[in-house]
N, C-alpha and C positions, 0 to 999 in steps of 0.2 A: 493269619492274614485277614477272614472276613471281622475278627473282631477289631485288628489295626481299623479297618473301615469303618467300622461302627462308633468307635471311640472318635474317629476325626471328623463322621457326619454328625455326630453330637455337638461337636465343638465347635461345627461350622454352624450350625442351626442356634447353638447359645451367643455364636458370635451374630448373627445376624441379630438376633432377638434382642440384643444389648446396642446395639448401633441406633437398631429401630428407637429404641426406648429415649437413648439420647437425643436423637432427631427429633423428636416426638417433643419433650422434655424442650430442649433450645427453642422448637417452633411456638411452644404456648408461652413461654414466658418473655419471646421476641415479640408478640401479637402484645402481650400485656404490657411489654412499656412503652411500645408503639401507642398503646389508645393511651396510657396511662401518660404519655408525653403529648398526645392532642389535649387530654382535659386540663395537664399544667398552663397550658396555651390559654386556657380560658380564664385561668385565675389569678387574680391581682387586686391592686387595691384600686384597679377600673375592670369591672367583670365583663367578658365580652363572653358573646353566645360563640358555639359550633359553627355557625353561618358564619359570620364575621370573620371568623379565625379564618376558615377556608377560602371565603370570599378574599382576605387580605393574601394568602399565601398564591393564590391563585390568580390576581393581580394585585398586586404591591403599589404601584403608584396611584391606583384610583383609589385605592384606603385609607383613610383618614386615621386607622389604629396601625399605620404601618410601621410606628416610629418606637407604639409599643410593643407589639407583637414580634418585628421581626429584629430588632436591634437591641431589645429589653430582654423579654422573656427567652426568644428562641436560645440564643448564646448562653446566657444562665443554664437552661434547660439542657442543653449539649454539653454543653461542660461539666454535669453533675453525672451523664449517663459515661463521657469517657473518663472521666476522674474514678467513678465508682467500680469503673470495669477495670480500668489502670489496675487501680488498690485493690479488686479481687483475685484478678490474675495473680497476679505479685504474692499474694500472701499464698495460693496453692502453689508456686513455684515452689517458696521459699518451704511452708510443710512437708510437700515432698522433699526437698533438698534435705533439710537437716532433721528429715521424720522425727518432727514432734508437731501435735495437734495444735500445744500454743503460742505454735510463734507464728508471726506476723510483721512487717514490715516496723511497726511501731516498738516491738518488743524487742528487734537485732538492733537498733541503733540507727535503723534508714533515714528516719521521720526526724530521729532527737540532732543527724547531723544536720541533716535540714531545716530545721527551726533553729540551732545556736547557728547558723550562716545567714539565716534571715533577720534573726533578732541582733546579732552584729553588726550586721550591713544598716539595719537601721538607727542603731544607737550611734555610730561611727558617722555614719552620715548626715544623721537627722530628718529624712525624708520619709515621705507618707507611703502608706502600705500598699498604693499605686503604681508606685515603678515598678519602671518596662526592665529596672535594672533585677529588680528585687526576685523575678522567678530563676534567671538564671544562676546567683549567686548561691537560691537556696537545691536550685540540685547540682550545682556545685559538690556545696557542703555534704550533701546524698551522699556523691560519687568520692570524698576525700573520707568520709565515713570507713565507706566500704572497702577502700584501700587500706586504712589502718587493720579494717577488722580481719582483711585477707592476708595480711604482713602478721598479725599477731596470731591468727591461726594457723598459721603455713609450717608444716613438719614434716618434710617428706608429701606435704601431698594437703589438701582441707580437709578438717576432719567435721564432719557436723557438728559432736558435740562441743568442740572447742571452740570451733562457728557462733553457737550456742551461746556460751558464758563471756566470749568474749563481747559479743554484742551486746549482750545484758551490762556487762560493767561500763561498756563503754557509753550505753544510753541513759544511764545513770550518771555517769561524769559531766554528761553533754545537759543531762537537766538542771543539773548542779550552775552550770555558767549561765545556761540561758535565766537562771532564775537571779542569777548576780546581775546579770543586762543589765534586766528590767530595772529592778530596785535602783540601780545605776544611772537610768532613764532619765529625761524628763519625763511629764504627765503625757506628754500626747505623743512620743513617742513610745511610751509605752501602754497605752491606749491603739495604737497601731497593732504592736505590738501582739499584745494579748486576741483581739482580735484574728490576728492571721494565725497566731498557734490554736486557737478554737476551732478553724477550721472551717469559711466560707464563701460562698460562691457568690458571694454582694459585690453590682459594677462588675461579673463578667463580660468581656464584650470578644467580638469575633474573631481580633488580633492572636487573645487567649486561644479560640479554637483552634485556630489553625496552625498554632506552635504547639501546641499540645497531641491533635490528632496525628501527626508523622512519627515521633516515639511511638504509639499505638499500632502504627501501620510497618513499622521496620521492625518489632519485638513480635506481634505474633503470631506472623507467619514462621519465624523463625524459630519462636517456643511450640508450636503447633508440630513442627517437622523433628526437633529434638526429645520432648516431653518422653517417647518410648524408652529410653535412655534413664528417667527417674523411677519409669516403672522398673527396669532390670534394679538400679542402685537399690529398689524398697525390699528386692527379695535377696540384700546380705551385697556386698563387696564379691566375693568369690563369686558368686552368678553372674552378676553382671562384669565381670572382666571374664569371664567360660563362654558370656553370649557377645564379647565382641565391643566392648560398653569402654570409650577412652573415661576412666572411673576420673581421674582429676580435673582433665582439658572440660570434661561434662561439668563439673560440678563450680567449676570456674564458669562456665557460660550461664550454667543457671542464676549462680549470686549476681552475673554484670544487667542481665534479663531482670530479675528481681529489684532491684536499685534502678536500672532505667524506667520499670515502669511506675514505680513507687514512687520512685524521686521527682520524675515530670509531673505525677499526678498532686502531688504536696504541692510540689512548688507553686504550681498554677491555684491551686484552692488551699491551702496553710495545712495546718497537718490535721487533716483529718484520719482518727482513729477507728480501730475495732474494723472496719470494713474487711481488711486482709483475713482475720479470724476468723467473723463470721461466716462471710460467704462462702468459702470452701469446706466449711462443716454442711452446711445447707444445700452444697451441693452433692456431697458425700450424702444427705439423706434423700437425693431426689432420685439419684443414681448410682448402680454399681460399676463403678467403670473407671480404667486406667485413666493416667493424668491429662490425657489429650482429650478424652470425650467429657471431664471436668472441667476443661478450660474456659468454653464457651458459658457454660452453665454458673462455675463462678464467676466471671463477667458480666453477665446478662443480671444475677443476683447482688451485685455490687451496683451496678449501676440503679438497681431498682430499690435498693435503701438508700442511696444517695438520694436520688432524684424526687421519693416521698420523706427526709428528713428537708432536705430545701425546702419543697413545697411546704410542706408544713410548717417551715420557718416564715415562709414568705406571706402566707396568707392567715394565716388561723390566728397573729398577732398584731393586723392592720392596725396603727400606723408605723408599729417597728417591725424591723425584718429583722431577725435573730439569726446568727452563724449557725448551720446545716450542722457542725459538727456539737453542739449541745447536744442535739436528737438523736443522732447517731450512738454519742457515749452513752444517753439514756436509755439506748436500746443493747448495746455493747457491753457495757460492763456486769449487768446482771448475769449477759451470756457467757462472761468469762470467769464469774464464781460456780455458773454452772457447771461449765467444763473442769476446774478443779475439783469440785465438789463428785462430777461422774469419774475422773482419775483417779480419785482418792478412793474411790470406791472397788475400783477396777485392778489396781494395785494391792488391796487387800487392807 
């Protein structure tokens, strides 16, 4: 009996000590993109001081920068921080769901149905990578993605690994057409084109935000309350159907959760890569902790390479502003020969 007690004040003291550490952990790197989103405030290709900025935030119609600061900049800068959190969330959903380290929205097929719907919609139509039509059509394409990949895995039930390969062939089929579009195109539809598959936050404006932040605000409170449920699936089928875990109705809501937040998040800024990867690795180094005390953490780390691959698009090559998602694969793909490179190793 006193050692049942001992073993459960252990458990409750490592449980505190891990909550702490997450809180701890979300509040530094909340404070960071917080100031790290005041200094994007300041920089452009008209540099405005810290005064200015707050001065104009603080009243808006006696500012003479209000036109760039609050209609310009701020909507860019908001869209780079819910896009980045989108696409982190998403890819530790997706990890956990079909436990493997390298998948990611990009790698199941999410991103490639979203770009062959967007790169469609524009070759068919001819219209510039501005339509109001163009984000929905491309999470459309997301969510009819998903449907095939969940039809083509279905056997009795989703199996990850079959999750797995079939996403893989199917984002391969899906780059196979979008690269027929192009060729297909004209020049400047497929100058649109290319463009939006790279992956940029150029001409956000607030219509963007505020169609985009409701996916954000309806997925995760809802992945937040389910996530315990990934944690049982990660220790075997058998555990988590002994602890009470609906193992397929789960594993169905995770992939519709994964695809809503990815697909909103493309669709609104093109397909931008590697985020989903990344940040859930980086979150797994910051913290030990089940999927739920990782959620916020790869959010917070998504939106924070987002929002310094923009920046740096936006400023560092005055008077061009370069697509967000160059910098991102420049940072992404090395980390993804690393990850094969530590598997390869780890596998023997």
């Amino acid at each position: 009996m006193s050692r049942t007690l001992i073993l459960r004040s252990r458990k409750d003291r490592w449980s505190i000590k891990l909550n702490t550490r997450v809180l701890v952990v979300t509040g530094v790197l909340a404070v960071v993109l917080a100031v790290s989103s005041a200094l994007a405030l300041t920089s452009g290709s008209h540099p405005t001081s810290v005064m200015e900025v707050l001065g104009t935030l603080a009243a808006p119609d006696q500012s003479e920068l209000a036109l760039i600061i609050l209609e310009i900049r701020l909507p860019r800068i908001l869209m780079a921080i819910l896009v980045g959190a989108a696409l982190g969330s998403a890819g530790l959903i997706l990890q956990g769901l079909v436990r493997n380290p390298l998948a990611s929205p990009d790698v199941i097929g999410i991103t490639s149905g979203a770009s062959a719907a967007a790169v469609l919609f524009l070759w068919l139509g001819g219209v510039t990578g501005t339509s109001l039509l163009l984000a929905p059509v491309a999470m459309g394409g997301a969510f009819v993605v998903a449907l095939g990949i969940t039809a083509l895995a279905w056997q009795r039930g989703i199996s990850p690994a079959r999750l797995v390969l079939v996403g893989v062939g199917l984002a391969a089929g899906l780059t196979a057409v979008t690269t027929l579009l192009l060729v297909l195109s004209p020049d400047a539809t497929a100058m649109n084109a290319y463009i939006w598959l790279t992956g940029s936050l150029y001409a956000s404006q607030w219509h963007d935000v505020t169609a985009l932040a409701p996916w954000l605000m309806a997925c995760w409170p809802l992945a937040l309350i389910k996530l315990r449920h990934l944690d049982a699936q990660s220790m075997g089928e058998d555990m988590a159907l002994g602890l009470g875990s609906a193992l397929q109705g789960h594993r169905l809501l995770f992939l519709v959760l994964a695809v809503a937040l990815a697909g909103s998040a493309v669709a609104y800024a093109g397909a931008v890569g590697f985020i989903g990867l990344i940040a859930p690795h980086m979150a797994r180094r910051l913290v030990n902790s089940g999927h739920t005390g990782l959620l916020p953490i790869a959010a917070l780390i998504g939106a924070l390479i987002l929002l310094y691959a923009d920046w740096v698009g936006r400023v560092a090559f005055i008077p061009r502003d370069l697509p967000a998602g160059i910098f991102v694969a420049g940072i992404g793909a090395p980390f993804f020969v690393y990850l094969l490179y530590r598997l390869r190793r780890e596998l023997g």
